[in-house]
C-alpha positions in Angstrom: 28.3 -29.4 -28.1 25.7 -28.7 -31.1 22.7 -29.9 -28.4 24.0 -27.4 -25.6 24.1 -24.8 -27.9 21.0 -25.1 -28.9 19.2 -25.5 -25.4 20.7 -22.3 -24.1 19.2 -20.4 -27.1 15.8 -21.7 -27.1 15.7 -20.9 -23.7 17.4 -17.4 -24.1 14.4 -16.8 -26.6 12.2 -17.9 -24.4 13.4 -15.2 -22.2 13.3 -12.9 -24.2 9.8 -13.8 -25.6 8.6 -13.7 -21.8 10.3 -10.5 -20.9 8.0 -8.5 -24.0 4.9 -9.4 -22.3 6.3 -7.4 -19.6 5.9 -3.5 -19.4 7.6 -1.1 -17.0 6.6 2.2 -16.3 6.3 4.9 -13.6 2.9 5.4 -11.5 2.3 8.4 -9.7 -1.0 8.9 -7.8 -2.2 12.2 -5.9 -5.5 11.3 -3.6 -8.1 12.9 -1.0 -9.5 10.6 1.7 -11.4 9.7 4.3 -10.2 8.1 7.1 -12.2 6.6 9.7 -10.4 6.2 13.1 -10.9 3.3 15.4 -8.3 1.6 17.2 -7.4 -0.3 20.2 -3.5 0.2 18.9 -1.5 2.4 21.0 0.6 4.1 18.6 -2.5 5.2 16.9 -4.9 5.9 20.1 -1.2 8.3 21.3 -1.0 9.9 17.6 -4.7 10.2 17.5 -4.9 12.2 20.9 -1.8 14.1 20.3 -3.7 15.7 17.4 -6.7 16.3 19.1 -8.5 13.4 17.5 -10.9 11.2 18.9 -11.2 7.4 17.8 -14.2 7.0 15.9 -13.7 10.3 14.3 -13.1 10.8 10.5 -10.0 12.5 9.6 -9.4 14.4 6.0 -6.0 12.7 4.5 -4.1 13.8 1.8 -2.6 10.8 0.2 0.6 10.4 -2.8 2.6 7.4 -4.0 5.3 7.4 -6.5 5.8 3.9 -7.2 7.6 1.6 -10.0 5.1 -0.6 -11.9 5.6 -3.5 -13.7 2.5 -4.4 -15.7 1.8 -8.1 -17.0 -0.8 -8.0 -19.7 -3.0 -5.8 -19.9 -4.9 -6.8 -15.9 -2.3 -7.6 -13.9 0.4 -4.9 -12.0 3.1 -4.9 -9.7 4.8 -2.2 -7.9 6.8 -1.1 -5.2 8.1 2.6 -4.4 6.8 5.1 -1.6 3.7 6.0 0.2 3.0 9.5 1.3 0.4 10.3 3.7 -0.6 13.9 5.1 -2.6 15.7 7.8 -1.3 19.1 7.3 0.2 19.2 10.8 2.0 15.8 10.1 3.4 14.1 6.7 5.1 10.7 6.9 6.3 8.7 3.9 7.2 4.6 4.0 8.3 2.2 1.2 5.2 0.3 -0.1 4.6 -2.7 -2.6 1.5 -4.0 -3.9 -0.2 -6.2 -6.5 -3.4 -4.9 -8.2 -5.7 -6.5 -10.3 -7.8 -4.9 -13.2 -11.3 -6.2 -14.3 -13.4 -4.3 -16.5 -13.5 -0.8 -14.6 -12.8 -2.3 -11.5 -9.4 -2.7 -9.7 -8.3 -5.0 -6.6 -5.7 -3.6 -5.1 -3.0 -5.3 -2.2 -0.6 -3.2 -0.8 2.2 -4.3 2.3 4.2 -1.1 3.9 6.3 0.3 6.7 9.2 -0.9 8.2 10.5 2.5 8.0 9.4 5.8 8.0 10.6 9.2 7.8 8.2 12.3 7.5 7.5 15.5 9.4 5.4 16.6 12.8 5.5 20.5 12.5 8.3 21.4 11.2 10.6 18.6 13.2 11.8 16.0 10.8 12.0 12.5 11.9 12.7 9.1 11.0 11.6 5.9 12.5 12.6 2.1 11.7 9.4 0.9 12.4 8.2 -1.8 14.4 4.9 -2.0 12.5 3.7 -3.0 8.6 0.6 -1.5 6.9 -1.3 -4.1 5.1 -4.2 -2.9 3.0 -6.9 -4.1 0.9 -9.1 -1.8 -1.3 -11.5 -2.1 -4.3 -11.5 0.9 -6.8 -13.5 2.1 -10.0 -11.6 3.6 -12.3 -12.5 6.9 -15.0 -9.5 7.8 -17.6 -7.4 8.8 -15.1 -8.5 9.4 -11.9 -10.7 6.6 -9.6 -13.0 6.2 -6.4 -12.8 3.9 -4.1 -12.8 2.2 -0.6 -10.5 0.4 1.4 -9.2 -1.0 5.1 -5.8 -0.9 6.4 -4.3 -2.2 9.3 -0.8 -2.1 11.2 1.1 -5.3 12.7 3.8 -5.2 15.0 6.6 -6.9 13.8 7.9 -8.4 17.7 5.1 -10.4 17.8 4.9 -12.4 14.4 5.2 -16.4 15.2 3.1 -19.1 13.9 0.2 -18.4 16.3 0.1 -14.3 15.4 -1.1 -15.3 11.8 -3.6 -18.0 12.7 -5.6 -16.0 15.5 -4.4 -12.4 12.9 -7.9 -12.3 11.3 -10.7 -12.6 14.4 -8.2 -10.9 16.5 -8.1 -7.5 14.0 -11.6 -7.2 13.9 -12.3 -8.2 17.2 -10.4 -5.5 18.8 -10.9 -2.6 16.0 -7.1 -2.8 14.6 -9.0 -1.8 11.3 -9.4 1.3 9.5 -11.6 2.4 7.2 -11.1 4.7 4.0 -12.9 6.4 1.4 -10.9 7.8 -1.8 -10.3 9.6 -4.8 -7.3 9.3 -6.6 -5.6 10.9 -9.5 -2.8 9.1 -11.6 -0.2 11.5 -13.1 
């Protein structure tokens, strides 16, 4: 009885020990990009041309997330919360997590998103439960609050993810320009 005891309070103090290297706060970021357009992806070649956008073009994006952040140390971060994007005429938001790593000045950021969105075209709400996820990969520099950087971003249909989707996913992206390209600056509020 004594031993049981004993065990489940060592390990409740390990908990708790673990849980105070933990911190959890709010994020909130406000950005201006850059986004370059290329794509052999329908829904984006049909929204592209729809706004009178050609692919190759850049297009001006105003970008927000509002996220929940757990911070491990002082270097490591996780997250999850929504994604705002904006091109005046159109404004869609999706639920986003990510994992970002700090070194020095210098942040590596993973983000995974979609499944559903919900924004506005005009002034015409709507709401989709998306057949496509946004991974993303960027690399930032950061000042006191704000930060610069670059990233790529690409979106994967979800009716075609089997074994043989994620071996040939890669060479097949790049291939076939289901890549984009951004330039950022961010502000954290």
């Amino acid at each position: 009885m004594f031993m049981k005891r004993s065990v489940c309070i060592v390990a409740l103090m390990g908990l708790c020990a673990s849980l105070s290297a933990i911190d959890f706060q709010k994020r909130n970021e406000f950005g201006l990009s850059g986004l370059l357009i290329f794509s052999d992806i329908d829904i984006i070649e049909d929204s592209a041309e729809a706004n009178g956008l050609s692919t190759g073009t850049i297009q001006p994006l105003i970008d927000a997330g509002f996220y929940g952040q757990m911070n491990i140390g002082q270097s490591l971060h996780f997250g999850m919360g929504l994604r705002l994007a904006s091109i005046i005429v159109a404004t869609m938001t999706w639920p986003t997590v990510y994992a970002e790593l700090d070194l020095w000045r210098f942040s590596f950021n993973m983000r995974l998103g979609g499944g559903f969105f919900a924004g506005l075209a005009g002034f015409f709400p709507f709401f989709l439960a998306g057949d496509f996820l946004i991974p993303e990969a960027s690399l930032w520099f950061r000042f006191s609050r704000s930060r610069i950087g670059f990233g790529a971003l690409s979106f994967l249909p979800t009716s075609s993810f089997n074994a043989e989707f994620f071996k040939d996913f890669g060479e097949d992206t790049i291939k076939n320009k289901r890549v984009m390209l951004y330039i950022s600056y961010v502000w954290s509020f």
